[in-house]
C-alpha positions as CSV (number, residue, x, y, z in Angstrom):
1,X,-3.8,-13.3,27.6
2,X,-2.7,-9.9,25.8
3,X,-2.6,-7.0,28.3
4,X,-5.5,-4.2,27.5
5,X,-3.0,-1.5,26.3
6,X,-5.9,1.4,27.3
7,X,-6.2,3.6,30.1
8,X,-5.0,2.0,33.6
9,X,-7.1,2.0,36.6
10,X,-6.8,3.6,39.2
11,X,-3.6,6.4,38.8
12,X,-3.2,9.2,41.5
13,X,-5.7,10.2,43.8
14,X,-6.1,14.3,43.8
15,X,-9.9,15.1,44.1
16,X,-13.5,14.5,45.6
17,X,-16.0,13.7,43.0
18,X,-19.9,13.4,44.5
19,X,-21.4,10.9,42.8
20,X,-18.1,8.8,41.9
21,X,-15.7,10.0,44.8
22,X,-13.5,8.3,42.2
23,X,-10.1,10.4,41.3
24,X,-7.6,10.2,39.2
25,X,-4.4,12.6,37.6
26,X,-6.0,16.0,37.6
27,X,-6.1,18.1,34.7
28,X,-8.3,20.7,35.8
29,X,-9.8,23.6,37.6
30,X,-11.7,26.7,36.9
31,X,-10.0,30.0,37.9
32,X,-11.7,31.9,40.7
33,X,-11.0,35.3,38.6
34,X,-14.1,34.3,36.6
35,X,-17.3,36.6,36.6
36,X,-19.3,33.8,38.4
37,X,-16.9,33.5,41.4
38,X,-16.3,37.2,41.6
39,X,-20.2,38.6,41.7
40,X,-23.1,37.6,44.1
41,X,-25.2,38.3,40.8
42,X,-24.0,34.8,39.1
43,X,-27.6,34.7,38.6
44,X,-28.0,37.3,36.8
45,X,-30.3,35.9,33.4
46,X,-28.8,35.8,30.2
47,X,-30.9,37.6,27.4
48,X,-33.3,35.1,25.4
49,X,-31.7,34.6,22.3
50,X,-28.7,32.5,24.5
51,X,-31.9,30.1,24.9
52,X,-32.3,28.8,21.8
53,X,-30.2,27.1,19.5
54,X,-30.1,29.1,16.2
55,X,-30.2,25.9,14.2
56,X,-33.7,25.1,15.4
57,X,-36.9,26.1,13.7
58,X,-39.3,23.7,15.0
59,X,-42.7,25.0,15.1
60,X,-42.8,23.6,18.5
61,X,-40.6,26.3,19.9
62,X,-44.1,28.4,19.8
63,X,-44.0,26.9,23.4
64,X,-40.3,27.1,24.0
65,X,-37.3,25.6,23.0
66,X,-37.4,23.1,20.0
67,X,-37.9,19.3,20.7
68,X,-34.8,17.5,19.5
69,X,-35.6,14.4,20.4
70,X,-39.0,12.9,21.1
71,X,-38.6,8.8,22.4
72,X,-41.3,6.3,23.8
73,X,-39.8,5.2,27.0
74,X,-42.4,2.5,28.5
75,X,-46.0,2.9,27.4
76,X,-47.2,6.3,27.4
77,X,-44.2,7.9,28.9
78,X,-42.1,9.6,26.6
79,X,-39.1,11.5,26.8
80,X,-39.0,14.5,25.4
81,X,-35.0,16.3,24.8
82,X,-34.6,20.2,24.2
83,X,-30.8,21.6,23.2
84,X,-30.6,24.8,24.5
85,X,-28.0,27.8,24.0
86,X,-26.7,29.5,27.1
87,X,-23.7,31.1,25.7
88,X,-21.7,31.7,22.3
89,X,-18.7,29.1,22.6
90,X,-18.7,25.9,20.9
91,X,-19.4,24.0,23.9
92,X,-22.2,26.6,25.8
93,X,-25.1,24.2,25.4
94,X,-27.6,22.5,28.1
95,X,-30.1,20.3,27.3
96,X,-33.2,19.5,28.9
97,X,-35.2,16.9,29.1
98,X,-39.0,16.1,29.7
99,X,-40.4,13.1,31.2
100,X,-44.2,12.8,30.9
101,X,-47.5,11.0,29.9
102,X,-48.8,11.4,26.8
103,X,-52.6,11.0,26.3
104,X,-52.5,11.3,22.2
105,X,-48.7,11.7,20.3
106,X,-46.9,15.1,21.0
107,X,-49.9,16.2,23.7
108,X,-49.0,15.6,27.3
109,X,-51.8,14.3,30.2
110,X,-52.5,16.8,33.0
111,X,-49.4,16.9,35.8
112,X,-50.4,19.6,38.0
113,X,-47.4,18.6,39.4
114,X,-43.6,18.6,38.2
115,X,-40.3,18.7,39.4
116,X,-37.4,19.8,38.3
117,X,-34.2,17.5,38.6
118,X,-30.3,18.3,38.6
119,X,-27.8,15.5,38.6
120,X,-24.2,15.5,39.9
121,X,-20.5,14.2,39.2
122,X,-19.9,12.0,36.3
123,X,-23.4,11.2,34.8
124,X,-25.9,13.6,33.2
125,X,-29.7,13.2,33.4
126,X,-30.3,9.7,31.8
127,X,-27.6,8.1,33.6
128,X,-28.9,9.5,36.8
129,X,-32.8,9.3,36.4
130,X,-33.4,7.4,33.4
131,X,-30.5,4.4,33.8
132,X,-32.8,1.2,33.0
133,X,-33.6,2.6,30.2
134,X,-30.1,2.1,28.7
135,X,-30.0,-1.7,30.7
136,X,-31.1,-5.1,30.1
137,X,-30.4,-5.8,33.6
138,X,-33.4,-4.6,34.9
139,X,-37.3,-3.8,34.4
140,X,-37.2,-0.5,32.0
141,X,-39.5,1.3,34.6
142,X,-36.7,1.1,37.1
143,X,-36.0,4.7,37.2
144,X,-37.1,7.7,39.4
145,X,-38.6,9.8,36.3
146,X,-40.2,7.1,35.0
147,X,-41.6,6.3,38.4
148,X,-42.7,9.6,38.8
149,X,-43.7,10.5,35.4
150,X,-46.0,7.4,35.5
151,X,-47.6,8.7,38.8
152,X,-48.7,12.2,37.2
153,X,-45.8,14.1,37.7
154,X,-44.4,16.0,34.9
155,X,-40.7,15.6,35.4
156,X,-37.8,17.7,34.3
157,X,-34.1,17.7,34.2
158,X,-30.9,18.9,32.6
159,X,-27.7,18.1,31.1
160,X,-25.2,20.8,32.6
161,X,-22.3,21.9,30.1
162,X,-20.3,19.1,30.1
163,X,-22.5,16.1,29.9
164,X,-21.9,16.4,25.8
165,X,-18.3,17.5,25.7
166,X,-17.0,15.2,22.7
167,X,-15.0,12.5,23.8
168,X,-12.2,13.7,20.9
169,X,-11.7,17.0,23.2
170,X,-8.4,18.0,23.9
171,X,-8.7,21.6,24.4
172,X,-10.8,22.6,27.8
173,X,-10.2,26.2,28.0
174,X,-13.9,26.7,27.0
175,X,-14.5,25.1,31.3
176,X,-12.3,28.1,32.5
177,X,-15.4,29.3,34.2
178,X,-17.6,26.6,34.6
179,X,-18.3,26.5,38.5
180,X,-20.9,26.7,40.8
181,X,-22.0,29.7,39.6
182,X,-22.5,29.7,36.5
183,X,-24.4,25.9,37.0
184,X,-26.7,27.2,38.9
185,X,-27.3,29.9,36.4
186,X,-28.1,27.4,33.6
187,X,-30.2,25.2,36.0
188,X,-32.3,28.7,36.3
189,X,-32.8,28.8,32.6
190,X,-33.8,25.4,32.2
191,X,-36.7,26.2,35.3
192,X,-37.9,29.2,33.2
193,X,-37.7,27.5,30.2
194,X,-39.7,24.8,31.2
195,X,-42.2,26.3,33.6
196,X,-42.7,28.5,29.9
197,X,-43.6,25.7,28.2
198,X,-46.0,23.9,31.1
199,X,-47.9,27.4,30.5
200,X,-47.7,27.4,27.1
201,X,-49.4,23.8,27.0
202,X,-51.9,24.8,29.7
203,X,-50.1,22.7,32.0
204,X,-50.1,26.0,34.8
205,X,-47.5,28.6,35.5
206,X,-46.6,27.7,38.7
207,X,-42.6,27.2,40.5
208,X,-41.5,24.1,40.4
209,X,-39.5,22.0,43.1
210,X,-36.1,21.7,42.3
211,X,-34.5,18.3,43.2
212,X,-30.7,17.7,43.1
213,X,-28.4,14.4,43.5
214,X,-25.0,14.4,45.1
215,X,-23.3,17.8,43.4
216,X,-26.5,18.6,41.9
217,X,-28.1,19.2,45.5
218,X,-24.8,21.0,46.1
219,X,-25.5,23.3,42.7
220,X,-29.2,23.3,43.7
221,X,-28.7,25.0,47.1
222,X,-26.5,27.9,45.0
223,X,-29.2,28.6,42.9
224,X,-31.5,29.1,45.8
225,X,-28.9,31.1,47.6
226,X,-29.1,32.8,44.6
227,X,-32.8,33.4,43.7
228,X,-33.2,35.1,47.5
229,X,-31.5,38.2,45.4
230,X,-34.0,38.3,42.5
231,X,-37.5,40.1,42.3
232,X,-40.0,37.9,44.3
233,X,-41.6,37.2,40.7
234,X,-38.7,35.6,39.3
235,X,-38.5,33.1,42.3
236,X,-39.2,29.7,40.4
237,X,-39.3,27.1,42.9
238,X,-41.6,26.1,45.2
239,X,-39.6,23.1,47.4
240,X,-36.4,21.5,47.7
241,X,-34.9,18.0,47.9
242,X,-31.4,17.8,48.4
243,X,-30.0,14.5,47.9
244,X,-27.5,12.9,50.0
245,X,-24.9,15.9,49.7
246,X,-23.5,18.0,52.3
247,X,-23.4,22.1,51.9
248,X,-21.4,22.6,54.7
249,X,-20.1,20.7,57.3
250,X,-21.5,20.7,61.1
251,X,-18.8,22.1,63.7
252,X,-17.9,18.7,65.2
253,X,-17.0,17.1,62.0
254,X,-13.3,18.3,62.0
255,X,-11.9,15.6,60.3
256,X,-14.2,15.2,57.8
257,X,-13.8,19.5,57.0
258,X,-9.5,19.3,57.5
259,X,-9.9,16.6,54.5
260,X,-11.6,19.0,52.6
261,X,-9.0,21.6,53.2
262,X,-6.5,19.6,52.2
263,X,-7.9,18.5,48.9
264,X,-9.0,22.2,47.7
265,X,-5.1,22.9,48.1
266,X,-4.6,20.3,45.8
267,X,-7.1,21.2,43.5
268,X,-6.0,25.0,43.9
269,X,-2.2,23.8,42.9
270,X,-3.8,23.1,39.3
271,X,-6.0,26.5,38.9
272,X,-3.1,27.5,39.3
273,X,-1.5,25.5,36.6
274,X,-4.4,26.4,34.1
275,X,-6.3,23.4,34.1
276,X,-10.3,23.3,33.3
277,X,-10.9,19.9,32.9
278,X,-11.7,17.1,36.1
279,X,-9.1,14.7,35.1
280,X,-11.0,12.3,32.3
281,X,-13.1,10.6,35.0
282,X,-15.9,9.5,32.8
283,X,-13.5,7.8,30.5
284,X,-11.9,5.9,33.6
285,X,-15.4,5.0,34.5
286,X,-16.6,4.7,31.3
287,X,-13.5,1.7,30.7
288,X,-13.9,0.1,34.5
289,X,-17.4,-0.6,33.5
290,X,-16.9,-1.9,30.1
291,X,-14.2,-4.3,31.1
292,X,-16.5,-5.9,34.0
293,X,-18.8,-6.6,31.4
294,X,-16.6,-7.9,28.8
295,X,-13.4,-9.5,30.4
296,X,-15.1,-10.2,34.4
297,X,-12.4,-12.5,35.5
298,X,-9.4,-10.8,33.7
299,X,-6.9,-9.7,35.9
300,X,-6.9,-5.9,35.7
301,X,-3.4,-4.0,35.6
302,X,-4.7,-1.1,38.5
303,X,-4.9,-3.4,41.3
304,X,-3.0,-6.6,41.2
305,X,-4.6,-8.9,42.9
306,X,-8.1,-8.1,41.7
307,X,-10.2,-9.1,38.6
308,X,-11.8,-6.2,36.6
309,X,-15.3,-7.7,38.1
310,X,-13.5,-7.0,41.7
311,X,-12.4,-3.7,40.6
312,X,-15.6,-2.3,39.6
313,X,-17.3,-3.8,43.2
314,X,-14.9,-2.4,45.1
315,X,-14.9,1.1,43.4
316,X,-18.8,0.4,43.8
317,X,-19.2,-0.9,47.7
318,X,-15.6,0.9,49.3
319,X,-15.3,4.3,47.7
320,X,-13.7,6.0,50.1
321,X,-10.8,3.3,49.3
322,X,-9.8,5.1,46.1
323,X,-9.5,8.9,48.3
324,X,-6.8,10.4,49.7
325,X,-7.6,11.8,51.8
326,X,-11.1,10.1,52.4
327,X,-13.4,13.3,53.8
328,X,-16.4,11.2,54.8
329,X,-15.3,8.0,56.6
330,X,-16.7,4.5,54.9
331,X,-18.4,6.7,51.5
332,X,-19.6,4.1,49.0
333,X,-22.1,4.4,46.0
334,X,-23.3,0.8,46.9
335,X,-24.3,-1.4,49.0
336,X,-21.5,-4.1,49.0
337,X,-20.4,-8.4,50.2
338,X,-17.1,-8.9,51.2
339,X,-15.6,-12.2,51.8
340,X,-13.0,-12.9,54.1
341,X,-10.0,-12.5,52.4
342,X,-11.2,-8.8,51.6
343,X,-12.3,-8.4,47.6
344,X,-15.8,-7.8,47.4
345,X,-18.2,-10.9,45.8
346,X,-21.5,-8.9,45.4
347,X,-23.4,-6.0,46.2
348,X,-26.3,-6.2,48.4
349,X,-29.5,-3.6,46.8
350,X,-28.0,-2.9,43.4
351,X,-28.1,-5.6,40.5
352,X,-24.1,-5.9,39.9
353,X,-24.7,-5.6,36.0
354,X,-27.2,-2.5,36.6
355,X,-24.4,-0.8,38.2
356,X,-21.9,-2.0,35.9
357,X,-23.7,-0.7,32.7
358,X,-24.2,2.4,34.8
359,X,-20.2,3.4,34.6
360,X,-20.4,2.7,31.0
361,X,-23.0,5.5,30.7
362,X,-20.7,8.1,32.3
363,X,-19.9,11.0,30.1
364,X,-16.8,11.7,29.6
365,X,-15.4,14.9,30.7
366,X,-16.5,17.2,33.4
367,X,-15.4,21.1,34.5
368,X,-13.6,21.1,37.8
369,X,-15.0,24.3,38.8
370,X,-17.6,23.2,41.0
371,X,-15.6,20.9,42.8
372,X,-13.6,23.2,44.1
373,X,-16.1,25.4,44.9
374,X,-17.8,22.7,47.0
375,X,-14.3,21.8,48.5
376,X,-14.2,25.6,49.0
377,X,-17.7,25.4,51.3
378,X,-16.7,22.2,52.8
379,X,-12.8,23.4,53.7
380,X,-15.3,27.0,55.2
381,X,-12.5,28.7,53.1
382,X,-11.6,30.8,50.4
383,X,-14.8,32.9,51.2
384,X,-17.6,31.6,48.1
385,X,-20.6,33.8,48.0
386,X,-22.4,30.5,47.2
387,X,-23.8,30.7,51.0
388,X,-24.5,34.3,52.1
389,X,-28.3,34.1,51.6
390,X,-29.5,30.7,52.8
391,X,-31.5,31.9,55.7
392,X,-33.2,34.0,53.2
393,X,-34.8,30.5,51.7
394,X,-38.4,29.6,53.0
395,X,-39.5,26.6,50.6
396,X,-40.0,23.5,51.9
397,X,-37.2,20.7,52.3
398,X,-37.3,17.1,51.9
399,X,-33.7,15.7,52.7
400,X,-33.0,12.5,51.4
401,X,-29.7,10.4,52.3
402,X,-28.0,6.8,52.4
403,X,-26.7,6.0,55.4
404,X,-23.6,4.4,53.6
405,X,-23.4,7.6,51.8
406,X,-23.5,10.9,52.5
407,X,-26.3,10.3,55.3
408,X,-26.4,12.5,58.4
409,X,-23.4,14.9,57.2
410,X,-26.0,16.6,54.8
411,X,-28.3,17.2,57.9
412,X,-26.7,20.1,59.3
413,X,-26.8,22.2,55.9
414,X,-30.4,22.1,56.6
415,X,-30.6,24.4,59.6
416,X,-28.8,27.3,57.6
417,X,-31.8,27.5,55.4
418,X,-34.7,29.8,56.5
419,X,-37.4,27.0,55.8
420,X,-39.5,25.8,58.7
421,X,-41.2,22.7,57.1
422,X,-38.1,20.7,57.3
423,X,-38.4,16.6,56.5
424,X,-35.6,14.2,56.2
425,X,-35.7,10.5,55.1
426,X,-32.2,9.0,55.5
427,X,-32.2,5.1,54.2
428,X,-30.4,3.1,57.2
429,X,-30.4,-0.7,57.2
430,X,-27.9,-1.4,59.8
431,X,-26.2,0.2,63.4
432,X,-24.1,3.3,63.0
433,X,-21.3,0.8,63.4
434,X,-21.6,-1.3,60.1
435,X,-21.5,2.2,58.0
436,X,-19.0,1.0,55.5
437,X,-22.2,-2.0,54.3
438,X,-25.1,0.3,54.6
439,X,-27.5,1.8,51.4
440,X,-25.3,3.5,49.7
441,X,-25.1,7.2,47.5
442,X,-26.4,5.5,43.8
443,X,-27.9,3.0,45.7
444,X,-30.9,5.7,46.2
445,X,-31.0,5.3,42.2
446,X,-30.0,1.9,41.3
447,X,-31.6,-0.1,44.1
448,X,-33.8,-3.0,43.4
449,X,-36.1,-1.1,46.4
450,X,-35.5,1.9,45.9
451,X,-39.1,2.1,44.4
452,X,-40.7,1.9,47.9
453,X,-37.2,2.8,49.9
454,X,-36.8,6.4,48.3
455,X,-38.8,7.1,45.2
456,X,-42.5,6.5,47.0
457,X,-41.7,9.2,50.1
458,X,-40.2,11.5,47.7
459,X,-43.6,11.2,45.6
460,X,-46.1,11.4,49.0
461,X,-44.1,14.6,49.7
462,X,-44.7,16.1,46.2
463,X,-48.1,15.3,47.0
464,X,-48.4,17.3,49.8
465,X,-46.5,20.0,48.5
């Protein structure tokens, strides 16, 4: 059988990656001289014409940006995508996306309620929250926006910078300052902008909660950090769901925090270098996937040994195998079998095709910036201004973790906010001891249950809030 001559799987270990927790050869890292990093105002607004792409001139930007893409997802949900200019480079693009009910074409039902959604390492918006949509493996209504949007909530979300980076890229200077900062910056335009287009439509004027996943949680807590500074009128949201993602470590986890340390002075050796860009994991991913779909029981050059079908279980169901250091012990994105010889033969919540057409959908660059920020926060040093204003955030929280992901090491972030109404809903199956087979991080997303394990209590506690 002829050896794939493509990319090899896995190389070198040198980085933390959220959703993935996947590394591979680093190529980048975004200096810490940038604007964002420097000033406590990184969320400063940018004026309105960085909104709006020049190029549109739909007469639907009357109520905001221009619809680029309108689709029928199931019924009468539709997806509705807006490309939106935050900068003057090439690459200084977001783009949003709207989830909703329609009740006659182009005119949305009543959603009093609507949340706004941020998604982390690896996969933008439609691989995080609208996945089924792109699989055969499972029912199309098989995702948290559709879920929600089906239930009256009008739901929101964006693409940060990088989702769309062209796969042909070879030059990442443009991600020099792509970090927290300036994330959380375009995740505040994309809240304006669509709160400006639920008034325009009638829809209400009101903040919205602001939900993020794995690094987006971690982006979503520096934008609140960051709102405490602004004018009480530009404060746009009105609760918070971090998801399975850790701001900071608690005191006693030492181990977990010395990891850190040691991989931001990894990740610092190549700021140093120059490099901007996180090392090509979507491609990795994006050829992991594709070969457990198309050549299962080939042997795969990365780990002798193992079929590519093994490969892409084990990255899925023992994460933490493929870090070095591992910073949180047992860290999986799945739910995984493992016979006795040690390979993996299954997963246990997530439909093993679901998941595999899920890498596939990984985009396929990403800015390093934020990861070293977040190592930065984790480590407790360099100093980040990311955190000097939490207790200065009121909103309610809703905390929601895997117990075989992030789990209970994202429950101590929670006591450095000022909020008293405080909920957490942590998805646990077995003891404390079986850790490495519990629900895992994407499980939250992918799950077969996840419907009435994660997606239903997030939706009672929009309800109520």
């Amino acid at each position: 059988m002829r050896k794939d001559s493509g990319m090899r799987f896995p190389s070198k270990m040198a980085t933390w990656l959220c959703i993935c927790a996947l590394g591979f050869e680093m190529q980048a890292h975004a200096e810490d001289e940038s604007p964002e990093w420097q000033l406590p105002s990184y969320l400063d607004e940018v004026r309105d014409e960085e909104m709006y792409d020049d190029d549109d001139d739909d007469d639907d930007a009357l109520c905001g940006p221009a619809v680029t893409e309108r689709r029928q997802i199931l019924g009468d949900v539709f997806e509705y995508s807006y490309r939106v200019r935050v900068g003057y480079g090439a690459h200084d693009f977001i783009t949003l996306h709207r989830v909703v009910r329609e009740v006659t074409p182009w005119v949305s039902a009543r959603a009093p309620k609507s949340v706004f959604l941020v998604h982390g390492d690896a996969w933008g918006f439609r691989s995080a929250f609208l996945s089924s949509v792109a699989s055969g493996a499972v029912p199309r209504q098989q995702s948290l926006a559709v879920f929600l949007a089906q239930r009256g909530v009008d739901v929101w979300g964006i693409d940060l910078r990088w989702v769309h980076v062209p796969r042909e890229t070879t030059d990442f200077s443009f991600m020099k300052s792509w970090n927290l900062g300036l994330h959380a910056r375009d995740v505040g335009t994309g809240m304006r902008l669509a709160r400006d287009v639920r008034e325009c439509k009638g829809l209400g004027s009101g903040r919205m909660v602001l939900l993020g996943w794995s690094r987006g949680a971690t982006i979503a807590y520096a934008y609140l950090n960051g709102e405490t500074q602004l004018s009480l009128w530009k404060h746009q949201v009105s609760g918070f769901i971090p998801v399975d993602m850790a701001y900071v470590f608690a005191p006693g986890d030492v181990v977990e925090r010395q990891a850190a340390c040691q991989t931001h002075a990894v990740l610092a050796q190549f700021q140093a270098a120059g490099q901007y860009e996180g090392g090509m994991l979507g491609l990795q991913l994006q050829y992991l996937g594709g070969l457990a779909i198309t050549q299962p029981d080939a042997g795969t050059s990365g780990l002798p040994g193992y079929t590519n079908r093994e490969a892409a279980l084990l990255f899925g169901a023992a994460t933490s195998a493929f870090q070095k250091p591992p910073i949180i012990p047992d860290y999986h994105w799945t739910g995984g079998q493992f016979g006795a010889a040690g390979p993996p033969t299954g997963l246990t919540w997530t439909r093993e095709r679901f998941f595999f057409d899920g890498l596939v959908q990984s985009s396929p660059y990403q800015s390093i910036g934020e990861q070293v920020d977040t190592l930065a926060m984790w480590c407790g040093a360099p100093d980040v201004p990311y955190d000097d204003h939490l207790k200065q955030v009121t909103v309610p929280v809703l905390y929601v973790g895997a117990a075989g992901g992030v789990g209970r090491y994202g429950l101590h972030s929670l006591s450095l906010l000022g909020s008293t109404d405080v909920s957490t809903h942590v998805v646990q199956r077995f003891p404390d001891t079986a850790r490495a087979l519990d629900y895992g991080h994407a499980d939250l997303f992918l799950a077969d249950d996840a419907e009435t394990a994660v997606w239903t209590p997030i939706l009672e506690w929009l309800q109520r809030h």
